[in-house]
VMD Tcl script that draws the C-alpha trace (Angstrom):
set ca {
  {-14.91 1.47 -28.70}
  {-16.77 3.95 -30.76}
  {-19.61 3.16 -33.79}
  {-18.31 3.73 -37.21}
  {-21.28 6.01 -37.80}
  {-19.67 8.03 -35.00}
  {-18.87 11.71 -36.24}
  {-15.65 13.52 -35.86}
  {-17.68 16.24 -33.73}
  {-18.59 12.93 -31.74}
  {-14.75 12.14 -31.38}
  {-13.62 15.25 -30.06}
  {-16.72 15.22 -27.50}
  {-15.67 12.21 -26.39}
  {-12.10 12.80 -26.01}
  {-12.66 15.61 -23.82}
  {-14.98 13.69 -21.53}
  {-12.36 11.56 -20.99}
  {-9.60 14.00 -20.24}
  {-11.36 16.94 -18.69}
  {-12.88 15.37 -16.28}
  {-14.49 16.93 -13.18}
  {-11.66 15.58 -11.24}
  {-8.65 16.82 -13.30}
  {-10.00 20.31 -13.37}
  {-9.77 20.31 -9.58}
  {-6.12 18.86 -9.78}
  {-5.34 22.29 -11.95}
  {-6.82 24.18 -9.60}
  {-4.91 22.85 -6.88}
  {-1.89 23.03 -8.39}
  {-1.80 26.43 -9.30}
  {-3.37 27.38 -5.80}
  {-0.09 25.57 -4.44}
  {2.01 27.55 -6.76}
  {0.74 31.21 -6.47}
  {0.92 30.59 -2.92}
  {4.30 29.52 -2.99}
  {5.07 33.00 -4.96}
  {2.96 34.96 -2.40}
  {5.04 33.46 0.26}
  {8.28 34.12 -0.92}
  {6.81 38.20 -1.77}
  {5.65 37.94 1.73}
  {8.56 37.49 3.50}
  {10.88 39.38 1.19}
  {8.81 42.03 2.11}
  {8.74 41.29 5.75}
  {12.69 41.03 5.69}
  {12.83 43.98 3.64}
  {11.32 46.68 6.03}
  {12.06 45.32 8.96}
  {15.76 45.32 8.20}
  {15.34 48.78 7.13}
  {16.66 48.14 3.18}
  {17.95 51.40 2.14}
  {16.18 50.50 -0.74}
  {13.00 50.52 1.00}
  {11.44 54.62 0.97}
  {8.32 53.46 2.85}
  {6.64 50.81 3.91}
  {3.49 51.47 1.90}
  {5.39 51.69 -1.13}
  {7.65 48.61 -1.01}
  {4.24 47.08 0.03}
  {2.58 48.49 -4.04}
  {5.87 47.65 -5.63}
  {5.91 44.22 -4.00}
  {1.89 43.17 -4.77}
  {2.43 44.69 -8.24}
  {5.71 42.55 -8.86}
  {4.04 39.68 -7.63}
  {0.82 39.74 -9.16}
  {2.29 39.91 -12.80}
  {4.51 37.35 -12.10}
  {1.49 35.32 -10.71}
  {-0.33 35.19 -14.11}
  {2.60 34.15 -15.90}
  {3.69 31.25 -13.55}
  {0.12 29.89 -13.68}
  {-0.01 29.98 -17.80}
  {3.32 28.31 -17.99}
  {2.59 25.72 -15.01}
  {-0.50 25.00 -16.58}
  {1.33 24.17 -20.05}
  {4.34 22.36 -18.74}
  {2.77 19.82 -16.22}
  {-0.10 18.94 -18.94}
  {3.11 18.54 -21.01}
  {4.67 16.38 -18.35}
  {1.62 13.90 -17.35}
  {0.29 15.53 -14.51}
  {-3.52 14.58 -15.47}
  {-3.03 12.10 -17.51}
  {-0.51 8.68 -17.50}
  {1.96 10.42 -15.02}
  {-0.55 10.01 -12.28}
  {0.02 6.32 -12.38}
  {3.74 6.90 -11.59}
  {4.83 5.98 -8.18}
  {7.65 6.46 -5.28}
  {10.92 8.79 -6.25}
  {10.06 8.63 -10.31}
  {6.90 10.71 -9.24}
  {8.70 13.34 -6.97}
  {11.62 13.40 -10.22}
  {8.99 14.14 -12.69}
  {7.03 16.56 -10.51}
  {10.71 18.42 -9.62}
  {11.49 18.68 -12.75}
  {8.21 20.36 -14.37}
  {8.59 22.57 -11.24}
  {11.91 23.27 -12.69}
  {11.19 23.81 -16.12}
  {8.19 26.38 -15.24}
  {10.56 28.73 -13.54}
  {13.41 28.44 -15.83}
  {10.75 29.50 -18.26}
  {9.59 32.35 -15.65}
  {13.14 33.47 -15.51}
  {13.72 34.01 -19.35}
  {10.27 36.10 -19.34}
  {11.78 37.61 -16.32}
  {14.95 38.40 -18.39}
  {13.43 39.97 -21.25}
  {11.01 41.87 -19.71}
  {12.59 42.51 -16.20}
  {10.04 46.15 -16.05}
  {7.21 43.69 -16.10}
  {8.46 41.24 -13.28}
  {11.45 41.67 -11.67}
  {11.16 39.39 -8.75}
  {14.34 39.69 -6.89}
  {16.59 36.57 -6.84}
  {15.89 35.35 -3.19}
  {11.86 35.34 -3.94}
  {12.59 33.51 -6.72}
  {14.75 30.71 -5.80}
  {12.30 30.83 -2.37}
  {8.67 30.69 -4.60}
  {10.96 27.89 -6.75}
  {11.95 25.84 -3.05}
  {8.38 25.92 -1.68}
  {6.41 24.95 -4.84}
  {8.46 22.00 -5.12}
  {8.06 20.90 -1.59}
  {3.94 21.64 -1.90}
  {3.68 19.69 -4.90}
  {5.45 16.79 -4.24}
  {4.37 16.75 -0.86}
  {1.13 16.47 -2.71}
  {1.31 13.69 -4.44}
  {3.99 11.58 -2.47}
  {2.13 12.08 0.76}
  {-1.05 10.24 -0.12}
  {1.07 7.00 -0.86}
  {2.65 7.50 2.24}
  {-0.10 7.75 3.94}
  {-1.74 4.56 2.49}
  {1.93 2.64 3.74}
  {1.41 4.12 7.09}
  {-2.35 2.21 6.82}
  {-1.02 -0.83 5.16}
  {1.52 -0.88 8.11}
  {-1.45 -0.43 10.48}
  {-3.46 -2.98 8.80}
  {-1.43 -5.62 9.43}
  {-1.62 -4.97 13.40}
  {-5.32 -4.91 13.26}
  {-7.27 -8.10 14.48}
  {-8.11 -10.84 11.62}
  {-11.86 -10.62 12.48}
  {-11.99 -6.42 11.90}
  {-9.16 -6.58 9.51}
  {-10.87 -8.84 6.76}
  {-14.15 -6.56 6.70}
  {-15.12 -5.34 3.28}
  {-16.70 -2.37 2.90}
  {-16.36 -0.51 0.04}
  {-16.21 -2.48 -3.83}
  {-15.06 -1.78 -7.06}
  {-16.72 -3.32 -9.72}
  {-15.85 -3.31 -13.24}
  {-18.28 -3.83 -15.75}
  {-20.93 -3.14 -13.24}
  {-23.62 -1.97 -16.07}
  {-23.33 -4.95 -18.12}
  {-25.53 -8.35 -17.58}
  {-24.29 -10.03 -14.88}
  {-23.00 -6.39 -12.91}
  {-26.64 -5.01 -13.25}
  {-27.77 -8.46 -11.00}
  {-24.79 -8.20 -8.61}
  {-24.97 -4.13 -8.13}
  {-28.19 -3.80 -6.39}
  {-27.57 -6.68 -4.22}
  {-24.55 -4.82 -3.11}
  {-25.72 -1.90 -2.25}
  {-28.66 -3.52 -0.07}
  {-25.80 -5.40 1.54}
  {-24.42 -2.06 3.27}
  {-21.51 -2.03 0.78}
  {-20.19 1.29 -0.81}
  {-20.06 0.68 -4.38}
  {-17.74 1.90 -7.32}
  {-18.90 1.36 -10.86}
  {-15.93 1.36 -13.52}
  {-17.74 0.81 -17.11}
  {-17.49 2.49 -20.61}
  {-21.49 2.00 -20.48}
  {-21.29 0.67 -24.23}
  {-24.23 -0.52 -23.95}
  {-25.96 2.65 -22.40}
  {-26.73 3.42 -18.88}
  {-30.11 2.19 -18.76}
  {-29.32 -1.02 -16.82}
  {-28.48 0.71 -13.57}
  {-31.46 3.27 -13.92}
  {-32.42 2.38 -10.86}
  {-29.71 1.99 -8.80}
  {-28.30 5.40 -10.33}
  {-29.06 7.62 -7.53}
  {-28.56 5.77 -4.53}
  {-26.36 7.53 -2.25}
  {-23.81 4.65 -1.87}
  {-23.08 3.96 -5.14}
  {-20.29 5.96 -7.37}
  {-20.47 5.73 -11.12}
  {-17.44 6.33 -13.24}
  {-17.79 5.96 -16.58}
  {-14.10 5.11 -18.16}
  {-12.35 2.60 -20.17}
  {-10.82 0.01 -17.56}
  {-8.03 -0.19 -20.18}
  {-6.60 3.14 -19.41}
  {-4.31 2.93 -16.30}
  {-5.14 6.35 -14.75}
  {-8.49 5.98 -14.98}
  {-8.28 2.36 -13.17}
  {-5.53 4.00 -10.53}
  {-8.52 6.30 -9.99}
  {-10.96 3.76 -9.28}
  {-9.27 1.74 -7.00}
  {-8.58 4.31 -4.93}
  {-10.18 3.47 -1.21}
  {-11.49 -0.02 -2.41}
  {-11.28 -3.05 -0.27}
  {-12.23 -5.75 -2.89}
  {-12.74 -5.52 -6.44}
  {-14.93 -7.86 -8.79}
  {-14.12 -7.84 -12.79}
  {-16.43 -8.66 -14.76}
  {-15.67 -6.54 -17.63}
  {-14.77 -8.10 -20.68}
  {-16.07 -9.38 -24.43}
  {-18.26 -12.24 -23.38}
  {-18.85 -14.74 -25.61}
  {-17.32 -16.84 -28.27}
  {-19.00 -15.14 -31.82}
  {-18.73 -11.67 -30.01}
  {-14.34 -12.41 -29.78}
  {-14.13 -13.75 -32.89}
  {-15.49 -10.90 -34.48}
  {-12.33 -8.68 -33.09}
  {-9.38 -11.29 -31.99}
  {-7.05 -8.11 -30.68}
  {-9.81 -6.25 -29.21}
  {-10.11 -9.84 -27.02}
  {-7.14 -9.96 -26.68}
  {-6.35 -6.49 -25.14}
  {-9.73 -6.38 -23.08}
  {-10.04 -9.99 -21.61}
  {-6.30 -10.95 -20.82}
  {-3.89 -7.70 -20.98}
  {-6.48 -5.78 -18.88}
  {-6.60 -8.19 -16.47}
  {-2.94 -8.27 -15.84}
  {-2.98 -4.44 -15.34}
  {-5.79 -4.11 -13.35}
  {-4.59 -6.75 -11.07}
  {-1.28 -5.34 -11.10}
  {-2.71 -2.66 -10.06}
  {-4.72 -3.99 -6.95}
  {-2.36 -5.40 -5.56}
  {-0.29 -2.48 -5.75}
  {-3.08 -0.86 -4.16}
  {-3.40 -3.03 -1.58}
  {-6.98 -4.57 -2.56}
  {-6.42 -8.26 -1.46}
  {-9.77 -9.96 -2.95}
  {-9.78 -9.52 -6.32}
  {-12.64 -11.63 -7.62}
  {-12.37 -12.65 -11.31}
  {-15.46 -13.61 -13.88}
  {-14.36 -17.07 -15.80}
  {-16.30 -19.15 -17.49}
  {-17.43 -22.75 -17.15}
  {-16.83 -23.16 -20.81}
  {-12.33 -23.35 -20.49}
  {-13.92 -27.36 -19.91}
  {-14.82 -27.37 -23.84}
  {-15.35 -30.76 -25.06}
  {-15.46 -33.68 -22.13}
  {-17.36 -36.30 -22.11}
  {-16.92 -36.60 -17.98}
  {-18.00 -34.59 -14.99}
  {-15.96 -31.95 -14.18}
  {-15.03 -30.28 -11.51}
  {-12.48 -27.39 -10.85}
  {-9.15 -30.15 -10.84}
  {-10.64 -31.59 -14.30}
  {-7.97 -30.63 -17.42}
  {-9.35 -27.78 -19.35}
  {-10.04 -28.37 -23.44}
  {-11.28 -24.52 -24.32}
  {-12.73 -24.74 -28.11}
  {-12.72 -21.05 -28.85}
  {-11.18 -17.93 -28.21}
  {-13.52 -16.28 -25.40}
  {-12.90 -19.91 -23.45}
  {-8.97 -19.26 -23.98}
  {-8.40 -15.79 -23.03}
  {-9.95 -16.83 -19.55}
  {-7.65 -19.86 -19.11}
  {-4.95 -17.32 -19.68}
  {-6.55 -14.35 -16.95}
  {-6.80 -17.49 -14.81}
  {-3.35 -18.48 -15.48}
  {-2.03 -14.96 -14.74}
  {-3.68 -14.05 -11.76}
  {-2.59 -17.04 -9.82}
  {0.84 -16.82 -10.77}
  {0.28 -13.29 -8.80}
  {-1.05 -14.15 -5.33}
  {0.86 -14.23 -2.04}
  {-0.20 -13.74 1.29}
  {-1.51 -10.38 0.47}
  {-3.67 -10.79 -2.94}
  {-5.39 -13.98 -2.90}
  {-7.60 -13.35 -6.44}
  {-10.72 -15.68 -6.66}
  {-11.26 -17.52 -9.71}
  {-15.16 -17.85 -10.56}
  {-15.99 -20.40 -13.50}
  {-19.93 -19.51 -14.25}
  {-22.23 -22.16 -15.98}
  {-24.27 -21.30 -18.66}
  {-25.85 -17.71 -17.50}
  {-29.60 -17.05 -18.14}
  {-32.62 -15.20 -17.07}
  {-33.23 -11.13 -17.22}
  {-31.13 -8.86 -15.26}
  {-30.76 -4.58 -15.44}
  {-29.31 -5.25 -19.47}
  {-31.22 -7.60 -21.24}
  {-29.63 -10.92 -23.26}
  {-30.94 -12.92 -25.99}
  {-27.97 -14.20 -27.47}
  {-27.55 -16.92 -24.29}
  {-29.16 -20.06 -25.08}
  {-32.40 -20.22 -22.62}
  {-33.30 -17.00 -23.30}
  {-33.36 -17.22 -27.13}
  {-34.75 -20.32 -27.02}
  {-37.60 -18.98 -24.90}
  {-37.92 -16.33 -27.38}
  {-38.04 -18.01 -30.31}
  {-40.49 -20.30 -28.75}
  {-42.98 -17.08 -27.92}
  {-42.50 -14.94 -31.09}
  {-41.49 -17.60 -33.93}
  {-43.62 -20.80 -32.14}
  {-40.45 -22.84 -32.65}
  {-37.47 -23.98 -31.43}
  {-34.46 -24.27 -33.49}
  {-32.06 -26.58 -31.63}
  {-28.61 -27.62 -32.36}
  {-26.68 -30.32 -31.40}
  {-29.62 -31.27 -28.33}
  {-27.68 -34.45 -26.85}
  {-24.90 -31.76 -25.58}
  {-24.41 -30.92 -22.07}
  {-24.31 -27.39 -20.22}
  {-24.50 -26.53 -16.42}
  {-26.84 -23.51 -16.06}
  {-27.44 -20.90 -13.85}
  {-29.60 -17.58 -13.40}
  {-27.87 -14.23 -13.18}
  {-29.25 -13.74 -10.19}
  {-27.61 -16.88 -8.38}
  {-24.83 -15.55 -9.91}
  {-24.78 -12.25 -8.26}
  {-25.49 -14.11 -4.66}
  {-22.45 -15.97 -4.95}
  {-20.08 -13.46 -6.06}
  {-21.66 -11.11 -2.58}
  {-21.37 -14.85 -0.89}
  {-17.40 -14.22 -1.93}
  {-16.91 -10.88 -0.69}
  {-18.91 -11.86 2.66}
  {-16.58 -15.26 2.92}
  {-13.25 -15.03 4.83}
  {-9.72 -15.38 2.74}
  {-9.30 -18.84 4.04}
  {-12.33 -20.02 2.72}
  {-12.31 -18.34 -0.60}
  {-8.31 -16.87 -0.98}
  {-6.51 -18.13 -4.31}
  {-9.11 -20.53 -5.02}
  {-11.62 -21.39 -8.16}
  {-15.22 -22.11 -7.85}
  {-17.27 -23.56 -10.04}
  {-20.43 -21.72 -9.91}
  {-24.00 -23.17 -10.45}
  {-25.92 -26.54 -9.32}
  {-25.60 -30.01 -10.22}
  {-29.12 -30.30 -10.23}
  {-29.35 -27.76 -13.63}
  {-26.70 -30.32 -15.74}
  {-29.11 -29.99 -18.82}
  {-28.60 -31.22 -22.03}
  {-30.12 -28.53 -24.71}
  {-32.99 -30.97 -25.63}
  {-33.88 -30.98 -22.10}
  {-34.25 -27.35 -22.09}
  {-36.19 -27.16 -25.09}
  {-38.57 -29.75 -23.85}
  {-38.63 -27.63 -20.28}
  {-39.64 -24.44 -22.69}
  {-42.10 -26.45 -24.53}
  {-43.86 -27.26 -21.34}
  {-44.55 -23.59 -20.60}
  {-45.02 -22.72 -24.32}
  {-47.65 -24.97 -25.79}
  {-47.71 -25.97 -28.89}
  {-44.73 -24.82 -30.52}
  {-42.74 -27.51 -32.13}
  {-39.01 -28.05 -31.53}
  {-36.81 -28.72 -34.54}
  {-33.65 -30.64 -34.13}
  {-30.69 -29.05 -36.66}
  {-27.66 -30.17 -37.55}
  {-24.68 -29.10 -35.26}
  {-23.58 -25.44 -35.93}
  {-19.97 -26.35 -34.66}
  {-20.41 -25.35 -31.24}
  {-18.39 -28.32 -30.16}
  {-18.44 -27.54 -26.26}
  {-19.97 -30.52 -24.52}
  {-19.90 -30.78 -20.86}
  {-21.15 -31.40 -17.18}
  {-20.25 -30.00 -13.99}
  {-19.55 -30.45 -10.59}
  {-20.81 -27.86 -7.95}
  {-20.07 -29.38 -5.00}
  {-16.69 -26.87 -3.74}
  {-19.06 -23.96 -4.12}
  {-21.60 -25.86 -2.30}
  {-19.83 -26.58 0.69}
  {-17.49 -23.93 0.82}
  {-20.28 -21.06 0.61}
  {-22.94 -22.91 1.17}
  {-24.39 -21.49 -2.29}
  {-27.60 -22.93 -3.70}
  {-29.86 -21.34 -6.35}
  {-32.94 -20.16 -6.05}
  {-33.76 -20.03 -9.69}
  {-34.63 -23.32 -11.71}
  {-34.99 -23.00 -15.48}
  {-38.39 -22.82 -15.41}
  {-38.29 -19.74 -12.76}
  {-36.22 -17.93 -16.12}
  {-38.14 -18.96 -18.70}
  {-41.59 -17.72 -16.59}
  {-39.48 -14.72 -15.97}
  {-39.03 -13.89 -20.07}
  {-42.41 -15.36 -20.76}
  {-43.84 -12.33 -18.42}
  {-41.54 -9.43 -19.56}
  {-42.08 -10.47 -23.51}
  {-45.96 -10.43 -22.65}
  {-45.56 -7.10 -20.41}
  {-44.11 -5.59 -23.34}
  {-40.59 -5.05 -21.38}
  {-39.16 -6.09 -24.67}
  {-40.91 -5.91 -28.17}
  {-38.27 -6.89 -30.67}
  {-35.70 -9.41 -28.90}
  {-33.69 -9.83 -32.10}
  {-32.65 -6.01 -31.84}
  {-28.64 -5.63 -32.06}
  {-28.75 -3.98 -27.96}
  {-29.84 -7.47 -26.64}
  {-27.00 -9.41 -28.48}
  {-23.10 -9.03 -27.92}
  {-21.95 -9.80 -31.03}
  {-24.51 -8.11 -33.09}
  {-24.29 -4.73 -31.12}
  {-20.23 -5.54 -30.98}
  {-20.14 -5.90 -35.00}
  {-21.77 -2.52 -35.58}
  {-18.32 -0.93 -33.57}
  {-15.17 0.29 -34.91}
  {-12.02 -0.40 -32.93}
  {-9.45 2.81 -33.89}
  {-8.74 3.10 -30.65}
  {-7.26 0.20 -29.94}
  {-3.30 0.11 -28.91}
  {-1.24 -2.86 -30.51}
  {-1.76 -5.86 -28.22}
  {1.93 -7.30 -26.42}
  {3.84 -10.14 -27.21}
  {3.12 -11.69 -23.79}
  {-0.50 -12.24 -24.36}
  {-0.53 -13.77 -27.76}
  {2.34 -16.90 -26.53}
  {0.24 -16.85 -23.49}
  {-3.21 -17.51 -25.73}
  {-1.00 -20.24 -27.50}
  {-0.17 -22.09 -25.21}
  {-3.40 -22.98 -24.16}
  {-5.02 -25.05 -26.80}
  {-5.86 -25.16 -30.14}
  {-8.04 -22.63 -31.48}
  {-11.76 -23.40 -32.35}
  {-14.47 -21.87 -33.94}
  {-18.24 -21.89 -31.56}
  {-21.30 -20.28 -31.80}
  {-22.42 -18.56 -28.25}
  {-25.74 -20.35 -27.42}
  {-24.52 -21.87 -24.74}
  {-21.76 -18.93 -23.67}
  {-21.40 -16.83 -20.23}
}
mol new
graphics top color blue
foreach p $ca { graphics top sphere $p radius 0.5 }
foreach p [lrange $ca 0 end-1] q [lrange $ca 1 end] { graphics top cylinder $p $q radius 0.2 }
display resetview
């Protein structure tokens, strides 16, 4: 996504930090190291075979030895231009690096084979310039083919050799996570769970466009086991890139909350569902069995009952209904060897690395300091809460758990004890704000009502916060009076207003699949996000 202020000179920079990355100018490199070897190869033993057959051609050995480096190193700068063009041409850097098995080695053979067929017509107009003779040709053409598919096909071998010797490895050894991907990791809820990663031991992998800006990872940036990769998880290279040497990964990258998808329904669309499908198509393909997945307790909508994670789902808005369908689509995926974990999360709040005042405690709390009232809506509805913090235990509570006691399963994640209605948590803020006064509105039509039960999570993982609603609002209360914020309605500390300010001509048309899939899960309702993930 890119702000409609955003500058053509701003386009084109950003473009090019997307395709000439650090890594892909290495890739060139390598690839033309493996093909002016090949040529120096085949020179080398032409030569070789030359003199010590005694060619009649041959005068001297020091001169077949000038005519030989000369022939070669023209040809040299000619292969490399053309070898440059043609596999940029073919997908080399870009969407061909997600091909896999005998389509790779095809494509790879046949830009190999287009680059000398090219070499031979300059070869044939210009045969004083060149002139490689035929067996150095067809041997430079041979050996360049094997070095460059061997390139590429012999890294997935080698990961089926180590998927092979996975499965002989002991349970106890085997089901050890070390190193994580996660996706999203600067946004609200990845700026919690990041740090408590990384003082877990694990190596971590950031995947994030860093729309909002970098600043909630400051300072995490430089630790030495964390990797940062700014990139569009949309792109399949750039995810085929990240999940290379990752053990488990955790998505929480998406639009979160309901006005911030309604302002954009095939943005949605093509970030929180298709997405999902790809990059879980893509772990398992990997071989990353725990794929942990960000829900939302709000796919319960409107129910009068307590819920728990067998309860029928009645999603009211968009946001709630392209989770149902992720949900939906990543079960239908697991086996024995991906086993994706479903988390539902109540009503987030508190302060993590970005700051959020569109979620309802915190704006409330906000409101309360800077305005000295509460606006409330609809205060005899129900929401389960919990602090981004808690949040981040129990998704490292996942990774730590075995795959029996978390594999293919959904979680409800948060406390029975912090079933609040919204009065209730106006009256909590009151209690900490005095003398403020609390005015009761008419519904906005948010018409999500509902409790929760916590008890699977509870005995499962043995998860219990540590953060009550008071802990959070004491929490704004001191970074609003520390001056950590000083304008809270400001468009960075609000999805949908920061969201609304972004154009979307980059966007791809959304598939077919998605939009029946969307559908078919309930009728479509308009909320307002004070009570959203």
């Amino acid at each position: 996504m890119a702000s409609r202020n955003m500058t053509w000179r701003e386009r084109v920079a950003c473009t090019f930090e997307k395709k000439l990355t650090r890594e892909t100018l290495v890739r060139v490199v390598a690839d033309m190291v493996m093909v002016n070897f090949a040529l120096l190869a085949a020179y080398t033993v032409h030569y070789v075979f030359a003199v010590s057959m005694q060619d009649p051609a041959v005068e001297s050995p020091m001169g077949a030895l000038e005519a030989h480096l000369s022939s070669c190193f023209n040809a040299m700068w000619v292969l490399t231009v053309v070898s440059i063009v043609v596999f940029a041409a073919s997908g080399f850097y870009t969407y061909g690096r997600a091909y896999q098995g005998r389509f790779k080695a095809l494509v790879v053979l046949e830009a190999v084979s287009i680059s000398y067929l090219i070499l031979a017509g300059v070869n044939y107009f210009t045969p004083d310039l060149l002139g490689p003779p035929r067996s150095v040709f067809l041997g430079s053409y041979v050996l360049s083919a094997l070095l460059l598919v061997g390139a590429r096909i012999g890294s997935r071998v080698w990961k089926m050799f180590a998927a092979w010797e996975l499965r002989h490895i002991p349970q106890p050894v085997r089901g050890r996570i070390r190193s994580v991907l996660v996706i999203g990791g600067g946004g609200y809820i990845g700026s919690a769970l990041v740090p408590k990663l990384l003082a877990g031991g694990y190596h971590v992998r950031i995947l994030d466009l860093f729309v909002y800006g970098r600043e909630a990872i400051a300072e995490v940036a430089e630790h030495p086991n964390l990797e940062i990769i700014k990139g569009d998880f949309r792109e399949v290279h750039t995810v085929v890139n990240a999940m290379q040497g990752i053990d488990a990964v955790v998505h929480l990258g998406a639009i979160v909350g309901d006005p911030a998808c309604a302002l954009n329904e095939q943005l949605t669309i093509e970030i929180n569902l298709i997405a999902t499908r790809m990059l879980a198509e893509i772990a398992k393909g990997s071989g990353v069995s725990r794929f942990i997945f960000a829900s939302t307790c709000s796919v319960y909508g409107a129910n009068d009952q307590v819920l728990d994670e067998q309860s029928a789902l009645n999603p009211v808005s968009l946001y709630a209904r392209s989770k149902i369908a992720s949900e939906k689509v990543l079960m239908e995926m697991a086996d024995a060897d991906f086993a994706p974990v479903i988390l539902r999360f109540g009503t987030v709040y508190g302060l993590s690395g970005r700051i959020r005042f569109d979620l309802v405690v915190n704006l409330l709390t906000a409101k309360a300091l800077w305005e000295g009232k509460i606006p409330l809506f609809g205060g005899d509805q129900w929401r389960p809460f919990v602090h981004v913090s808690d949040v981040a235990s129990c998704i490292a509570k996942v990774l730590r758990g075995s795959q029996v006691q978390v594999g293919s399963q959904i979680f409800n994640v948060g406390s029975d004890e912090q079933n609040y209605t919204l009065k209730e948590v106006a009256d909590a803020i009151a209690q900490l704000v005095p003398g403020i006064e609390t005015l009761e509105l008419e519904v906005d039509g948010d018409r999500r009502n509902y409790r929760v039960n916590f008890s699977k999570v509870r005995k499962a993982l043995d998860f219990k916060p540590e953060w009550t609603i008071e802990d959070g609002v004491r929490q704004i209360i001191r970074a609003m009076n520390n001056g950590v914020v000083t304008d809270y309605s400001l468009p960075e500390y609000s999805n949908v207003k920061f969201l609304s300010q972004c154009a979307d001509d980059v966007l791809t048309p959304n598939e077919g699949w998605a939009i029946e899939l969307l559908h078919a899960t309930a009728p479509v309702g308009t909320t307002d996000d004070m009570g959203g993930t």
